[in-house]
C-alpha positions as CSV (number, residue, x, y, z in Angstrom):
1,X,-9.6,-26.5,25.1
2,X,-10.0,-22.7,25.7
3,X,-12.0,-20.8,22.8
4,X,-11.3,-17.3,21.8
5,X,-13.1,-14.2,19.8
6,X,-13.8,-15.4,16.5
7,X,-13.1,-13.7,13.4
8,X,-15.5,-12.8,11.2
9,X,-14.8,-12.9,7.1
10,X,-17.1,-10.3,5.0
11,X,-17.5,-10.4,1.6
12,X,-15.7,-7.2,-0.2
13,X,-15.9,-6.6,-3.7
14,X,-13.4,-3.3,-4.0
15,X,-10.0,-3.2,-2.4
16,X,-10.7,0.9,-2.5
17,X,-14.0,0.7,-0.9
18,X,-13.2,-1.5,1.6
19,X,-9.9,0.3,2.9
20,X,-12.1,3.5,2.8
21,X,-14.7,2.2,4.5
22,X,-13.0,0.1,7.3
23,X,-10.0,1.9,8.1
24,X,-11.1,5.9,6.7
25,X,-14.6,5.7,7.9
26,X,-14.8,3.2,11.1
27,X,-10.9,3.9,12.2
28,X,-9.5,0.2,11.7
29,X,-6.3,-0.3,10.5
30,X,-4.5,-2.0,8.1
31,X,-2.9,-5.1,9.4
32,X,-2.2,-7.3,6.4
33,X,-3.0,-8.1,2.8
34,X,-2.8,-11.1,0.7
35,X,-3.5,-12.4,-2.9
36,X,-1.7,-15.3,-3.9
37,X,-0.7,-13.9,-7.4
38,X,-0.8,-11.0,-9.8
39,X,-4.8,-10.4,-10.8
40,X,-5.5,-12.4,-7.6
41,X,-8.4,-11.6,-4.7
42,X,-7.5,-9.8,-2.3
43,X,-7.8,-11.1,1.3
44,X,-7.3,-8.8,4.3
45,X,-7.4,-8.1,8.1
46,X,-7.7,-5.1,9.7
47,X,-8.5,-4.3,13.2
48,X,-9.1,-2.2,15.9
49,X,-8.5,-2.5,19.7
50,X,-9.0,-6.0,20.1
51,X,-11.3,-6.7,17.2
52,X,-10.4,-8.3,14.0
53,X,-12.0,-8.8,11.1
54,X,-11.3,-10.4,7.8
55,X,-12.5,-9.2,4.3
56,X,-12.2,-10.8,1.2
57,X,-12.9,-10.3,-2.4
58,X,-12.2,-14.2,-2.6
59,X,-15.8,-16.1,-4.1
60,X,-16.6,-18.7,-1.7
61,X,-15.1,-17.1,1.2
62,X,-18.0,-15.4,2.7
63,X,-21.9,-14.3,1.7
64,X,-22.8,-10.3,1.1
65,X,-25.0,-9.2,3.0
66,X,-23.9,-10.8,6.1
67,X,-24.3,-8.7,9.9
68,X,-22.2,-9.1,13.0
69,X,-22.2,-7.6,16.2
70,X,-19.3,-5.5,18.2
71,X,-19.4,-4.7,22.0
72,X,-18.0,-1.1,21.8
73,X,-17.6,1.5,25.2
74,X,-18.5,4.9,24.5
75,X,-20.7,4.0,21.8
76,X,-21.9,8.0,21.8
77,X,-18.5,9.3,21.1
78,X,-18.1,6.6,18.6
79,X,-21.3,7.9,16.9
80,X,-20.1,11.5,17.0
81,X,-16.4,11.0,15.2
82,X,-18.3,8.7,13.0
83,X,-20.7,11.9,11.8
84,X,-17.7,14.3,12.1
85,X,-16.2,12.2,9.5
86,X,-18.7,12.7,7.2
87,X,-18.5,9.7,4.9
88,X,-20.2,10.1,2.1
89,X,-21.8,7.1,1.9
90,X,-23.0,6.0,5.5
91,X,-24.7,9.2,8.2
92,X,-25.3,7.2,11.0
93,X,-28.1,8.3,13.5
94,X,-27.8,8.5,17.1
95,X,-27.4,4.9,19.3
96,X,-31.2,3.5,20.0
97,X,-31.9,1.9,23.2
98,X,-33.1,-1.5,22.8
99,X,-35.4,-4.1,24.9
100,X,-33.0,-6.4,25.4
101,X,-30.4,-3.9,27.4
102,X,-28.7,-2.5,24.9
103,X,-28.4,0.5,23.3
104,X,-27.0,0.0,19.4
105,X,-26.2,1.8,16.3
106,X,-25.5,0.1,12.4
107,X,-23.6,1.0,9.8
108,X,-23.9,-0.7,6.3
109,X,-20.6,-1.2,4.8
110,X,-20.2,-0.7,0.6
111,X,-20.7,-4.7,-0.1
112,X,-24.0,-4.8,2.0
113,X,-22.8,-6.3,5.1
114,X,-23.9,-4.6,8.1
115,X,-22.1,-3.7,11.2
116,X,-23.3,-3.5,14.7
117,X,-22.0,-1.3,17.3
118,X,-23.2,-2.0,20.5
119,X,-23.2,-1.3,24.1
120,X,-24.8,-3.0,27.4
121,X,-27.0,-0.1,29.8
122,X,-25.8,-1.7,33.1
């Protein structure tokens, strides 16, 4: 057996929010949607290089609040197109070095689940 990445599911609550957030704001994009009727949840992956992620307006399907973790390169660039795009609703600091070798930077997305950008120092 041979595991790969998992894929996280977040809990969404607004299919506006969400796409605004995820693919205006972080610079995912849209890979798919799905509901499996009229006045149905709406569940969703979007992506970026090679990380996916799953949201979901589904009850059950995940917890708000929930945090995860992404390995990023060029974390300080990242941080400056994230500022120069000015979301209204997230101003992200500068990237803080950390004890354990890391230097990291968090964004809180509109349904309370927090998103960490991270890269190793050498």
């Amino acid at each position: 057996m041979h595991l790969k990445s998992p894929i996280p599911i977040l809990r969404a609550f607004d299919e506006a929010k969400a796409k605004e957030f995820y693919v205006g704001f972080l610079g995912f994009k849209m890979d798919w949607e799905h509901r499996f009727g009229d006045n149905y949840p709406l569940y969703m992956q979007v992506s970026r290089d090679l990380r996916i992620i799953h949201l979901s307006e589904r009850h059950g399907d995940a917890c708000p609040g929930s945090s995860m973790r992404i390995e990023t390169a060029g974390l300080d660039d990242f941080c400056a197109t994230l500022r120069a795009n000015d979301y209204k609703n997230s101003k992200p600091g500068h990237p803080l070095d950390t004890s354990w070798g890391t230097k990291e930077i968090y964004v809180t997305d509109p349904f309370g689940n927090k998103v960490i950008f991270y890269e190793r120092k050498n």
